[in-house]
C-alpha positions in Angstrom: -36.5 138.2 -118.0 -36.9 140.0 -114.8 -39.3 143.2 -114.8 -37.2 146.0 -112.8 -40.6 148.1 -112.3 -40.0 149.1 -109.0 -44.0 149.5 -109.1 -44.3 145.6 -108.4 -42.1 145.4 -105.0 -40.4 149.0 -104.6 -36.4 148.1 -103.6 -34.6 145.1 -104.6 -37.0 144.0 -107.0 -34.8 142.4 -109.4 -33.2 141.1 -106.3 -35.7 139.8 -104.5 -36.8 137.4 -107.7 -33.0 136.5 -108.5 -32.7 135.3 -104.8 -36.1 133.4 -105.2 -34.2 131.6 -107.6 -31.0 130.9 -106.5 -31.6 130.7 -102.5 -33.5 127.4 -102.6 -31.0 125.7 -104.3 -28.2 126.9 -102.6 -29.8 126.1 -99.0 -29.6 122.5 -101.0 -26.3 122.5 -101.1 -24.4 125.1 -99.1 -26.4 126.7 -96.1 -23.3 128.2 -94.7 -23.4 130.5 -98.1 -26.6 131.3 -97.0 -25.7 132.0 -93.6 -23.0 133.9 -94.4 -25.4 137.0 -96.3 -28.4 136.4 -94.0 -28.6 140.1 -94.0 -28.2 140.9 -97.7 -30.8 138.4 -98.6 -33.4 139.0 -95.8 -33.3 143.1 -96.2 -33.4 142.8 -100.1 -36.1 139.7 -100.4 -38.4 140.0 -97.0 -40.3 136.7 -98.6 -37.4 134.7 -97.8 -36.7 135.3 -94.3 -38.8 132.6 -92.9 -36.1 130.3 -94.8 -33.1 132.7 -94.1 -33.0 132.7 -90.7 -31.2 136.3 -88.9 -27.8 134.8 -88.0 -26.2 138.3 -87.9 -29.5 139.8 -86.6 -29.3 143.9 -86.5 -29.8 144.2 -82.6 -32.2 146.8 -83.1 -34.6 145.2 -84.6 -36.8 144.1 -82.2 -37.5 147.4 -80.2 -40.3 149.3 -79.9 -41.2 151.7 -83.3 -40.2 154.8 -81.2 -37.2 153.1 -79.7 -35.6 152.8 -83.4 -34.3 155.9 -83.5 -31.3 155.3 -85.9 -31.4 155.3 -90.1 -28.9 153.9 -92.1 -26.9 156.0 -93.9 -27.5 155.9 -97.9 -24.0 153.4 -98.3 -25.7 151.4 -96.8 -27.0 149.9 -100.3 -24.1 149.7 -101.6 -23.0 147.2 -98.6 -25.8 145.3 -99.4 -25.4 145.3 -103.3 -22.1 144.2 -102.4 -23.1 141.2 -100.5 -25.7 140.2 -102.8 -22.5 140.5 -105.6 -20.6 137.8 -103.7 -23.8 135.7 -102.7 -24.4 135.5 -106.2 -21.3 134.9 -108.0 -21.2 131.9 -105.4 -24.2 130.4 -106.5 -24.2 131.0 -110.1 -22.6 128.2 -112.0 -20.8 129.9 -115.2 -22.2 131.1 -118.3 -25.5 131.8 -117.2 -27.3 135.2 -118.2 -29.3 138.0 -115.7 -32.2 139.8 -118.3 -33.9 142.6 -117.0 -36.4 144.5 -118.5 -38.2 148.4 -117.7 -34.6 149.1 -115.9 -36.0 152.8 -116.2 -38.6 152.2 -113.9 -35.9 150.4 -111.5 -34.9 151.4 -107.7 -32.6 152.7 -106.9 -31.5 149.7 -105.2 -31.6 147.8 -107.8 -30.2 150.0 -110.4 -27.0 149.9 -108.1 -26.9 146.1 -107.6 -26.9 145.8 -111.6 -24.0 148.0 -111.9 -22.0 146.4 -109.1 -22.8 142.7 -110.1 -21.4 144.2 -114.2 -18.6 145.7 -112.3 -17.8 142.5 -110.1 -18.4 139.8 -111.7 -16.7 138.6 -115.4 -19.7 138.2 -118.1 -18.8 134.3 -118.5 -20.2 133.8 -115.6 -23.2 136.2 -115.5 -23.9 138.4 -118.5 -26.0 140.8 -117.4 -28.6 142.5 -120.0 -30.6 145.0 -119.2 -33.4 147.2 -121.6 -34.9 150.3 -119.9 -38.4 149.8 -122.4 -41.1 147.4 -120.8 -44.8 147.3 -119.5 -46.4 150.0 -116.9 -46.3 148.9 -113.6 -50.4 148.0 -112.5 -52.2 151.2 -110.8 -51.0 152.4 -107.6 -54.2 151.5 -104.9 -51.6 150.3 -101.9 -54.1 151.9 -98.6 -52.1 154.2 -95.9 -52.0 151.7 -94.0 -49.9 149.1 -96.8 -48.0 152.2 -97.2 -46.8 152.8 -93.9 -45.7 149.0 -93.6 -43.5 149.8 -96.6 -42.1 152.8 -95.2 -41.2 151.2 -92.1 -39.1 149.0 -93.4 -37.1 150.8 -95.9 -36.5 153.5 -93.4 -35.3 150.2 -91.3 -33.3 148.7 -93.9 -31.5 152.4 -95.3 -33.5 152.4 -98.5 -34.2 156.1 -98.8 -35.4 156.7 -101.9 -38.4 154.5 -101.3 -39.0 156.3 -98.2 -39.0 159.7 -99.9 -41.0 158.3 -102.9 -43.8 156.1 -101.0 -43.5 158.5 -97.7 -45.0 161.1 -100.7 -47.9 158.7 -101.4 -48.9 157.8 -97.7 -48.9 161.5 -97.0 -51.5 162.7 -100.1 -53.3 159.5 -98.4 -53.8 160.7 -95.3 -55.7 163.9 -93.2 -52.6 166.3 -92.7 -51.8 166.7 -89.1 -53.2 163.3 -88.1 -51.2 160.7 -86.2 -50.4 158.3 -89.4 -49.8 161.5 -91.7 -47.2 162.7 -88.9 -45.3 159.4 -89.5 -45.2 159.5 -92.8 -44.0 163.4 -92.7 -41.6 161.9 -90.0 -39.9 159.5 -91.7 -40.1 161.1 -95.2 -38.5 164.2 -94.0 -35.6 162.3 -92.4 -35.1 160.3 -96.3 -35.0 163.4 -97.4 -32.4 164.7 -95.4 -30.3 161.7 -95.3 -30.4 161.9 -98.9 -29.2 165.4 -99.3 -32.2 167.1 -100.5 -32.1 169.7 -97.6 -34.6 172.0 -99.6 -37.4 169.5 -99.6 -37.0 168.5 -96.3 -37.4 171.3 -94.7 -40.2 172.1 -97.0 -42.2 169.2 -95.0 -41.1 169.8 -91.8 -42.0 173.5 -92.2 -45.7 172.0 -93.8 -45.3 170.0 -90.1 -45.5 173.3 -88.2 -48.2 174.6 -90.2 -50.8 172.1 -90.1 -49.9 171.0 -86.2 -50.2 172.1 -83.0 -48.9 169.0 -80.8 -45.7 169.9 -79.1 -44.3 167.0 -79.8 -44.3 167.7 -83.7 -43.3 171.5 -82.8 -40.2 169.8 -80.9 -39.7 167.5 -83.5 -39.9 169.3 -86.6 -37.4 171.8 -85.3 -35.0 169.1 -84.3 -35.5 168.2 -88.1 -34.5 171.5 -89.2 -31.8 171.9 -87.1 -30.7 168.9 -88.4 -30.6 170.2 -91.6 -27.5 172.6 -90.9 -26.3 170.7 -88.0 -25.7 167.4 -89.8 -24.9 169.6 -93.7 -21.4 168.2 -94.9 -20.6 171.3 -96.7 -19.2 174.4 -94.2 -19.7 176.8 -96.7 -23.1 176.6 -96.6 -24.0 175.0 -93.1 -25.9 177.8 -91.0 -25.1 177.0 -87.2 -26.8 179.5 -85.7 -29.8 178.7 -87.4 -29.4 175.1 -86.2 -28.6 176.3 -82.7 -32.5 178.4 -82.4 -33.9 175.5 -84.0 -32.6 173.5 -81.4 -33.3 175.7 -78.6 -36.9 175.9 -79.4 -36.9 172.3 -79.9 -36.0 171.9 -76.2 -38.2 174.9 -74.7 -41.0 173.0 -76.2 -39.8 169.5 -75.5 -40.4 170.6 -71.8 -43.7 171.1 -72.2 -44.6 167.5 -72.7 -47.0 166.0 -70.5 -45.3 162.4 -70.1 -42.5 162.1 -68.1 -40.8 159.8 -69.9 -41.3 160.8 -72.9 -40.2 164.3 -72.1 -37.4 162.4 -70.8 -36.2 161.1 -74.1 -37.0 164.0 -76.0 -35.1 166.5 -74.2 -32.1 164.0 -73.6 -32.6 163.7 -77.5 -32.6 167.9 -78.4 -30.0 168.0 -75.9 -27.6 165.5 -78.1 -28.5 167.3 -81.0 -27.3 170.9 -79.7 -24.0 169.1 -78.6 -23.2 168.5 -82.3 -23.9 172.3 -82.7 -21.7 173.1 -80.1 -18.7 170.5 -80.9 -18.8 172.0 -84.2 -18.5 175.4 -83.0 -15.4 174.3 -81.0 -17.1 174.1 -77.4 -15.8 170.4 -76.9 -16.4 171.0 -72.5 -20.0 172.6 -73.4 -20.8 169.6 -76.0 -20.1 167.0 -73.3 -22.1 168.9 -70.8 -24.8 168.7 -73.2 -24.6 165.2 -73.1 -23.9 164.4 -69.6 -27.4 165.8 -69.0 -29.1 163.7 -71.8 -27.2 160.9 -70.0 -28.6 161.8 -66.4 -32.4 162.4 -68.7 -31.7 158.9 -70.1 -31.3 157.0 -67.0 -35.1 158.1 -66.1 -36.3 155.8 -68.6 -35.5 152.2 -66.6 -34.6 149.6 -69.6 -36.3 152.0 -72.3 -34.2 153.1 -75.3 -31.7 151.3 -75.7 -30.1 152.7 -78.3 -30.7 156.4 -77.2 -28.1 155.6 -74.5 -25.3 154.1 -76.6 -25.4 156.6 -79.2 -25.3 158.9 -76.2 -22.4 156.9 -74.4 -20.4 156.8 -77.9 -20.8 160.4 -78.5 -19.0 160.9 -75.1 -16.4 158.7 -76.1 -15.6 161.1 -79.1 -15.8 164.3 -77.0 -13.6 162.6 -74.7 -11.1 161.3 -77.1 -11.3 165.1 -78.8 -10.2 166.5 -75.7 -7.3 164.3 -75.1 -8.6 161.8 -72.6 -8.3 158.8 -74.4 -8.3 156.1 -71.2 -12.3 157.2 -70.4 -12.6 157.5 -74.0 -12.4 154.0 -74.3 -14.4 152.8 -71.4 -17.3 154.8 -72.9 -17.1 153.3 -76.0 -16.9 149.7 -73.8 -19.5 150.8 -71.6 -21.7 151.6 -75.3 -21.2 147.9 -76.8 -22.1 146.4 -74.0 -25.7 147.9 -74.3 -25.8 145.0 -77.3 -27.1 147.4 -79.9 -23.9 149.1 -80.9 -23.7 149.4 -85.0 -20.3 148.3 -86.6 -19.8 152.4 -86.6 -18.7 151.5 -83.1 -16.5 149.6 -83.2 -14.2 151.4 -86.4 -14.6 154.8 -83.9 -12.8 151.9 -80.6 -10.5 150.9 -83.5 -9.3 154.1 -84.3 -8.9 155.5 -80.8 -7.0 152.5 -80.0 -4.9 152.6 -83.0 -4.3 156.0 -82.6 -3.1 155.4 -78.9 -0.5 152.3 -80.0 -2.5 149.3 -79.6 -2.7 148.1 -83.0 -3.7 144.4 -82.5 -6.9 145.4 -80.2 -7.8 148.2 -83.3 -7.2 145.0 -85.5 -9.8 143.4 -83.5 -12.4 145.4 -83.7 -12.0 146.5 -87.4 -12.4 142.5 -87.6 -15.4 142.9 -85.5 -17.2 145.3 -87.8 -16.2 143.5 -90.8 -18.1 140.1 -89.1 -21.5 142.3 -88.6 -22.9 142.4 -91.5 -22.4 143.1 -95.1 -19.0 144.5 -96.6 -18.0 147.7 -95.0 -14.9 149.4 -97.1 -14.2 151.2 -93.7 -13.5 148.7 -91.6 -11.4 146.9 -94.7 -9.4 150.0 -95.1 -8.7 150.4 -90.6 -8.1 146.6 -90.7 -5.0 147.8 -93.8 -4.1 151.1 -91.6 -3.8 148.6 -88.7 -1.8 145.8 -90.2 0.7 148.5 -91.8 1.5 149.0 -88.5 1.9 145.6 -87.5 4.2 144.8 -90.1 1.2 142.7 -92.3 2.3 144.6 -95.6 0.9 142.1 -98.3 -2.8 141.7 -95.8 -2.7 145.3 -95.7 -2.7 146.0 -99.6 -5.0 142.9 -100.0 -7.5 144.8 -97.9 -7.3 148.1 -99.5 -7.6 146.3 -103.3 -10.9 145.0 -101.6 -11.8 148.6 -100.2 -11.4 149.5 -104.2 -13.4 146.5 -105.5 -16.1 147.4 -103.1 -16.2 150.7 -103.8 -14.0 152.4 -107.1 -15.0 155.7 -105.5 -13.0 155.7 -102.1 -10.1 157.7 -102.9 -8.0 156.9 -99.8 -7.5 154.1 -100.5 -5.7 154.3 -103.7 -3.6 156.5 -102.4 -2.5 154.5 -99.4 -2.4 151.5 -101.8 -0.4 152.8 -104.2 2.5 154.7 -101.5 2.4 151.5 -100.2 3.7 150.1 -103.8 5.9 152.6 -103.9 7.8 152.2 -100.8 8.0 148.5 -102.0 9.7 149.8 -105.1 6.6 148.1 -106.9 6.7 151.1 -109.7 4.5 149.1 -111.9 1.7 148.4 -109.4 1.9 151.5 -108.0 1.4 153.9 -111.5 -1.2 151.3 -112.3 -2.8 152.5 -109.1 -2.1 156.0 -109.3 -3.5 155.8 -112.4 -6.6 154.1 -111.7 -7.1 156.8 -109.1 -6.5 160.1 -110.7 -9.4 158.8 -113.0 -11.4 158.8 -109.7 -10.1 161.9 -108.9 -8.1 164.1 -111.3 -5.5 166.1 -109.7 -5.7 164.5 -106.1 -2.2 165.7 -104.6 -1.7 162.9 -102.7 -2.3 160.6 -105.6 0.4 163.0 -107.7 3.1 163.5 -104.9 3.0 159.2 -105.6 3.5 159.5 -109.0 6.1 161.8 -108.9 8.1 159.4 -106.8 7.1 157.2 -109.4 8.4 158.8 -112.0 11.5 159.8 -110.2 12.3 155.8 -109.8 12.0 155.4 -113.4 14.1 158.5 -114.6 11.7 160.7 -116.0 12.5 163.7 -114.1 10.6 166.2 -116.2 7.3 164.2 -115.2 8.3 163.8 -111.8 8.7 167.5 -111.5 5.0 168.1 -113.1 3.7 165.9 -110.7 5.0 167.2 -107.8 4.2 170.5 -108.3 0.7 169.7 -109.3 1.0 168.5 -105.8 1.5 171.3 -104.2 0.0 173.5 -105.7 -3.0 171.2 -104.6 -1.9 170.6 -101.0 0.3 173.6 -100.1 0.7 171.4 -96.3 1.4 168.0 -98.2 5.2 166.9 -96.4 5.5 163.9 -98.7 5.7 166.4 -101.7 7.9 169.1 -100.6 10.3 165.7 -99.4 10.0 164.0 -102.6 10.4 167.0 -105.0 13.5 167.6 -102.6 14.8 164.2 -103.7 14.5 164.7 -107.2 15.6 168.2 -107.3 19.0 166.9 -105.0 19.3 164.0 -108.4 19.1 166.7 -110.8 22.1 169.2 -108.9 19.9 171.5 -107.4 21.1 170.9 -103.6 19.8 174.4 -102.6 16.2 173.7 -104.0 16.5 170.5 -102.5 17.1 172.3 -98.9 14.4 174.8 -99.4 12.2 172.0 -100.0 13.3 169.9 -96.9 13.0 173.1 -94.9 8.9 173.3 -95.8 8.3 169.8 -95.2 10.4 169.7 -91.8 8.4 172.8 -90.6 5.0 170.5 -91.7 6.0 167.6 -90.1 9.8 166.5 -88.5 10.9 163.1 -89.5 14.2 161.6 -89.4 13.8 160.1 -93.0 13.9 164.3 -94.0 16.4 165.4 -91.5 18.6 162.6 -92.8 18.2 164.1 -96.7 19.2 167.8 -95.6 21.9 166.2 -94.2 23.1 165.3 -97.1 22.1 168.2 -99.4 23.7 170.6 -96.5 27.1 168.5 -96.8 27.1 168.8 -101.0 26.5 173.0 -100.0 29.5 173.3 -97.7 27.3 173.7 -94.9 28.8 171.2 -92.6 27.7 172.5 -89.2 24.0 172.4 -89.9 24.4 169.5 -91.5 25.8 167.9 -88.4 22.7 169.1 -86.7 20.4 167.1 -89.1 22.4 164.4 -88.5 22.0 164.3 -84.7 18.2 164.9 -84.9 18.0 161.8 -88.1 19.6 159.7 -84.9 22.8 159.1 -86.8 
């Protein structure tokens, strides 16, 4: 039995011993496996990597402590939990059974691998037990310094919770205000706020400008706080304006640093941070002025910071794409991966722009790119099916997004674009399945309903079909597919002037000829020959 404490190792405990069982054998027979989760195994069991060697090595990772200046997002666990899923039901032979013990002392980490190798993989091959009850972890007596090592990197390696949880620890260890208790604060904050727990966050960064009087804290703390509005997903309660003083004190006192260069990075840095402010506010020409200059700040620092000028150079990519220039678009993303320390965020952003601008089989390339990076990305699976819909690759497509779905039962989108898919097949079967699967996701998703409604009309059940669709609606008032389908149904049942009506709404939301075709036809049963001869022309008949 392994002991889940996270006490004895922090993240990926019950990882880290499973892969101290398995990897040495497997190097025995398969390296290749090996090779192929490098990552996975190195970030979750550190004691291994001097037999795992870093074949997909994160380009970041040698730089200088202040030239790491990007954090994984929180999903990026469940990547690795995803690779460690495969790695393992690889090297497991059949039948065999993962025991854990004191599970309610577990990580986070680990707490998500267990429910994603039970999801994943069938209990004749690994059973997996787990008891929350065991043995107290040995007293805490790690120093500051042990502490900052471990905070390093799991800020590194995206595991947040530990950050927020040891961060705590190094900071009760330390004399506030001091160099080594501002990087704990630092990096703690930052957990905290990638983790959603805005409150806390900006309790410590507040406790920052209390105990400090460094500029570079000052400047950093309220970049931190902006951040906190700036970078909140909900509108409703994202405060702009606060974000936008918080910046603009950040910069006033960013200017009063003594070092050139680091004044260099930092106001090149605030600077970045107030063009999310003002994208957000709808000043796309201000937001790339804002970054020109952090651009012109940037190139003051020689070969320093790296990745402060690709997330600079990909940032104007998206302002340029946003404002319809989608040729320098793309050579700024180019211009970004060439630095060698793009992410595979980079190239899904180049795949979309190029997808969205007709070249499907150079998106297809770089979705394939991010997939080859590192662990398994449901984005770039679910581009890489948007992609091959376009080119025709139906049955590659809707293998991709059942993957995008094994990886991760949460993302929504793709049942939906999996099951219209079905539907347009005339696969009714697969596609309720689907539809089904996903409303339990997500109860009353439109999209999810207007495909069951076509569903349901295929099979005859009109009544349903109906309830679907204007469940739909109601939903998604600016859904097309809805008000066409319903106006399909409607047309089956004899109501050709409900079916118009409907056509007219989803015309107005989006022209098709598919839809001016059908209010040809519903016209024509109304006597209305001339406008129907009008559909007709604009369906291309």
């Amino acid at each position: 039995m392994i002991d889940a404490h996270r006490g004895h190792q922090g993240p990926y405990t019950v990882a880290a011993a499973l892969l101290h069982h398995l990897v040495p054998g497997v190097l025995e027979r398969s390296a290749d496996l090996v090779a192929a989760h490098d990552v996975e195994i190195r970030a979750a069991a550190p004691g291994l990597r001097d037999r795992v060697p870093a074949v997909r090595d994160r380009p970041a990772a040698g730089l200088a402590d202040d030239e790491r200046i990007l954090v994984p997002a929180p999903r990026r666990t469940l990547r690795l939990a995803n690779g460690l899923c495969e790695f393992v039901r690889a090297a497991v032979p059949p039948g065999r059974v993962l025991a854990v013990g004191n599970a309610a002392e577990a990580d986070p980490t680990d707490l998500e691998l267990l429910a994603v190798l039970t999801r994943r993989i069938p209990p004749d091959v690994l059973a997996v037990q787990v008891w929350s009850g065991g043995p107290p972890a040995p007293p805490d007596t790690r120093t500051a310094g042990r502490l900052w090592a471990e905070v390093d990197r799991c800020t590194q390696e995206g595991f947040l919770h530990a950050v927020a949880e040891l961060g705590a620890l190094g900071l009760e260890r330390t004399e506030p205000g001091s160099a080594r208790w501002w990087d704990f604060a630092q990096r703690t904050a930052t957990a905290l706020g990638g983790l959603g727990r805005r409150e806390e966050a900006g309790r410590l960064w507040e406790q920052v400008r209390r105990v400090s009087q460094d500029p570079a804290m000052h400047a950093a703390s309220a970049y931190g706080l902006a951040m906190l509005d700036a970078r909140n997903p909900d509108p409703a309660t994202r405060d702009l304006g606060r974000a936008r003083g918080w910046l603009n004190q950040a910069i006033a006192v960013s200017t009063l640093l003594p070092d050139p260069a680091e004044r260099a990075f930092k106001l090149g840095f605030d600077r970045n941070g107030l063009a999310l402010v003002e994208f957000r506010e709808g000043r796309v020409d201000r937001a790339l002025d804002l970054v020109d200059s952090a651009l012109a700040l940037a190139a003051e620092l020689g070969e320093r910071h790296p990745v402060h000028r690709m997330v600079l150079l990909a940032n104007r990519a998206q302002l340029l794409a946003a404002r319809g220039q989608g040729k320098e678009a793309l050579e700024e993303y180019g211009a970004a991966l060439a630095l060698g320390v793009a992410l595979p965020d980079h190239y899904l952003d180049r795949g979309n722009l190029l997808l969205k601008l007709g070249h499907a089989e150079e998106a297809l390339a770089d979705y394939e790119q991010a997939i080859r990076l590192g662990p398994p990305l449901p984005e770039a699976y679910y581009n890489r099916a948007e992609a091959g819909l376009v080119l025709g690759r139906v049955e590659q497509a809707l293998a991709d997004l059942a993957y995008v779905i094994e990886l991760d039962p949460e993302y929504v989108d793709a049942y939906v674009n999996r099951a219209g898919v079905l539907a347009g097949l005339e696969r009714d079967a697969e596609a309720r399945e689907v539809v089904e699967a996903g409303l339990e996701v997500a109860p009353g998703n439109p999209y999810l309903l207007a495909v069951l409604g076509q569903v349901e009309t295929a099979a005859g059940r009109f009544e349903a079909a109906r309830a679907a669709f204007d469940q739909a609606i109601a939903g998604a008032p600016e859904l097309a597919a809805a008000w066409g389908n319903r106006a399909v149904l409607r047309f089956e049942q004899g109501d050709a002037a409900g079916a118009v009506a409907d056509l007219d709404r989803a015309i107005a939301l989006a022209p098709a000829p598919d839809l001016h075709a059908n209010r040809a036809v519903a016209l024509r049963a109304l006597g209305r020959v001339k406008a129907a001869e009008v559909d007709e022309r604009l369906a291309g008949g």
